[in-house]
C-alpha positions in Angstrom: 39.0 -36.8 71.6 37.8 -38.9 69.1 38.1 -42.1 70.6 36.4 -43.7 73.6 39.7 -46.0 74.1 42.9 -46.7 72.4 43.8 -50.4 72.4 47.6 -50.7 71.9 49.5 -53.6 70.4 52.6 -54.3 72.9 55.6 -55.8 71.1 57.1 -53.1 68.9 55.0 -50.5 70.3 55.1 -50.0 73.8 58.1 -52.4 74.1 61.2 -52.4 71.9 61.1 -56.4 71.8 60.7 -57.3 68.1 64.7 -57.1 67.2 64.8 -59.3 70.2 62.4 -62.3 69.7 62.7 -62.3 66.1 66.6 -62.6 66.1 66.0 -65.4 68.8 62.7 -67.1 66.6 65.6 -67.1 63.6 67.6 -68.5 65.6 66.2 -71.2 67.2 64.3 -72.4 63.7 67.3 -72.7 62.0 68.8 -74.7 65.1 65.5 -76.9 64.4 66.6 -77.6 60.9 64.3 -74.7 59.6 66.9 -72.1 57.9 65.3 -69.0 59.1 66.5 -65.3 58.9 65.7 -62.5 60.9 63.8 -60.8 58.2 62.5 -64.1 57.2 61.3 -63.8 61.2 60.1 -60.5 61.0 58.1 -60.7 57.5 56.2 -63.9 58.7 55.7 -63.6 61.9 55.9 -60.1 63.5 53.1 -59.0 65.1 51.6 -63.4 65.4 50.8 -65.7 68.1 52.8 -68.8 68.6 50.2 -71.1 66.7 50.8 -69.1 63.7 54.7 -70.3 63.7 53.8 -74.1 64.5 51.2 -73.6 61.7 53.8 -72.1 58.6 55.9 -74.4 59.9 53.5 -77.5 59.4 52.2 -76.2 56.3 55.7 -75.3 54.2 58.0 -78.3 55.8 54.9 -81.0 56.9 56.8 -81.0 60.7 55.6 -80.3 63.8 58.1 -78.4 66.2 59.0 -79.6 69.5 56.3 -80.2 72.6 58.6 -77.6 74.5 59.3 -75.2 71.4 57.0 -72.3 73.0 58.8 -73.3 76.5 62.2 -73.3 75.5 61.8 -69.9 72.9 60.1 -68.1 75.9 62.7 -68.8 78.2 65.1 -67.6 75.8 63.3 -64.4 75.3 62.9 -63.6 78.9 66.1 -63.9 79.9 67.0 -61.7 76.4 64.5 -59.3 77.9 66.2 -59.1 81.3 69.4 -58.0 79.6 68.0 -56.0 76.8 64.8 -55.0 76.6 63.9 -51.2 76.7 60.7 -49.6 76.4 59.6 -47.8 72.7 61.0 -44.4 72.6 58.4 -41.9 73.6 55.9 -44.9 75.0 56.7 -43.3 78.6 55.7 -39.8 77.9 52.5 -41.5 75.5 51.0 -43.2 78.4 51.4 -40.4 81.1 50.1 -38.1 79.1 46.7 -40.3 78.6 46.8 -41.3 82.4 46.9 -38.0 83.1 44.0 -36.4 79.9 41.7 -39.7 81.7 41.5 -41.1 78.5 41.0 -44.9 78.7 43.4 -46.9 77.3 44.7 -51.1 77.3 46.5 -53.1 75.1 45.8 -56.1 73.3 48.8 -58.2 72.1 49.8 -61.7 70.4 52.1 -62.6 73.5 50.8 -64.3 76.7 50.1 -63.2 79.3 53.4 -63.4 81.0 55.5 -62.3 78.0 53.4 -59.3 78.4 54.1 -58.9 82.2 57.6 -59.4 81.8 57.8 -57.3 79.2 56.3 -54.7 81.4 57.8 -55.1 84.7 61.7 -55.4 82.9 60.6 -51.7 81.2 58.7 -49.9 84.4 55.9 -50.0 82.4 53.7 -52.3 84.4 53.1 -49.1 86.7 50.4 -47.9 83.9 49.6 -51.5 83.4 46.2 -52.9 85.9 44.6 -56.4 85.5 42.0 -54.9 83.6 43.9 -53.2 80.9 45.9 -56.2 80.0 44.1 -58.5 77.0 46.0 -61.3 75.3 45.4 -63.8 72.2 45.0 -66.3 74.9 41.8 -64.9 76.1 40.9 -65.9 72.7 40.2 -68.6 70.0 42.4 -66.7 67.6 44.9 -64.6 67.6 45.6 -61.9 64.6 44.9 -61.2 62.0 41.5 -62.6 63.3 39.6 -59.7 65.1 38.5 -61.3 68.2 41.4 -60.1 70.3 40.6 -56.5 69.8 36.7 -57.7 69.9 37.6 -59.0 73.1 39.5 -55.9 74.4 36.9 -53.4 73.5 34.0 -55.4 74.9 35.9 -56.2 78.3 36.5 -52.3 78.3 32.8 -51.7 77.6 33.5 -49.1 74.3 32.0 -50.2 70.5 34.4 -51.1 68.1 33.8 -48.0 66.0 35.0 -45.4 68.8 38.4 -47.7 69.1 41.0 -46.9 67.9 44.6 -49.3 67.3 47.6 -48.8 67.3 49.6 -51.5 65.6 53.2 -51.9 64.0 52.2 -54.8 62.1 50.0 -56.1 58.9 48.5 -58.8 60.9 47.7 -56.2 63.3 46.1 -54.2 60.8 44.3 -56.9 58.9 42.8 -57.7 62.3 42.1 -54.0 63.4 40.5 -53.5 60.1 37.9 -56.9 60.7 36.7 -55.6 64.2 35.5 -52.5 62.4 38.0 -50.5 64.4 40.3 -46.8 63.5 44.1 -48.3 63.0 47.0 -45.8 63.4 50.0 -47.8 61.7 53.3 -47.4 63.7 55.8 -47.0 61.1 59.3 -46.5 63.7 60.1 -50.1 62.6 57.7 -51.7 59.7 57.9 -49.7 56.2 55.0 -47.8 55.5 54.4 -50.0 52.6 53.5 -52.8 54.6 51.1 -51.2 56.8 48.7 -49.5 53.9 45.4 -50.8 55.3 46.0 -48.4 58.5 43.6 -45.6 58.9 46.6 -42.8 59.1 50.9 -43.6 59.4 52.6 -42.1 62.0 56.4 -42.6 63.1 57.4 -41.0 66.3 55.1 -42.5 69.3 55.4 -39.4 70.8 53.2 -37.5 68.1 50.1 -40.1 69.1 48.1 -37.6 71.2 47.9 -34.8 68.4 46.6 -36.7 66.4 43.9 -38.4 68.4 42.1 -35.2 68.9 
């Protein structure tokens, strides 16, 4: 293989979840008295960390949102996820096929910890899942499109930046792939191709990722 690890982004990738906190984000902005739509959701923040909403928000309306806003929006979500969620078509056969090759693998997402871990256990895909393949932008100072999240990933997994490769669904994904130095694969099942050009190589079925890691 070419790689020495494959970092994965989790919303959107391994974990059908976008539709679901974005439609909720929309939601629950507009509620705030900031008219949001869920494409308005999914062009700004897809693929972010929760400062990066309190930040647009600051910057375009000069409010700050709620203490509780991250509180109350992640309880929203999880209990969204317990009804709905559903893991990425094809991330199943993706992940026992590189358990099973021993290639290393972990992924590195925007979400805390625990939106990662619910995410996870709600899809059965916790069972692929250890301590030590689990990296979030809390472990960091920033969170994409900064590179220190994937920084942090590769050095806690002890591989060099240029033998990683990423697999992201999102620009600020890429833009932060890109900064670490890193290979990005752009997941295109959801975000247009157009919006992921800075990505290595586009690919649209999850189950076609081993092919073309070789």
């Amino acid at each position: 293989m070419r790689y020495d690890l494959v970092i994965f982004d989790n919303d959107g990738v391994l974990v059908d979840s976008e539709p679901i906190s974005n439609r909720l984000l929309a939601a629950y902005l507009t509620e705030l008295g900031h008219p949001t739509s869920y494409e308005e959701s999914i062009r700004d923040y897809m693929g972010s960390a929760m400062h990066r909403v309190h930040d647009l928000v600051h910057e375009r309306t000069g409010q700050r949102l709620p203490d509780d806003f991250d509180d109350v929006f992640h309880g929203r979500v999880f209990a969204a996820f317990e009804r709905e969620l559903r893991p990425v078509a094809g991330a199943v056969q993706v992940l026992e096929k590189l358990a099973a090759d021993g290639v290393p693998y972990c992924v590195a997402s925007s979400g805390s910890h625990e939106r990662i871990r619910v995410g996870h256990r709600t899809t059965g895909l916790d069972r692929w899942f250890d301590e030590g393949r689990v990296f979030s932008s809390q472990d960091v100072g920033r969170g994409k499109p900064a590179p220190d999240l994937f920084l942090h990933a590769a050095a806690r997994m002890g591989v060099p930046p240029r033998r990683c490769v990423v697999v992201e669904d999102s620009p600020l994904g890429v833009q932060a792939a890109n900064a670490a130095g890193m290979d990005v694969y752009g997941f295109t099942a959801m975000t247009p191709a157009a919006r992921l050009t800075g990505a290595s190589r586009l690919f649209s079925d999850l189950e076609d990722l081993p092919d073309l890691l070789v």
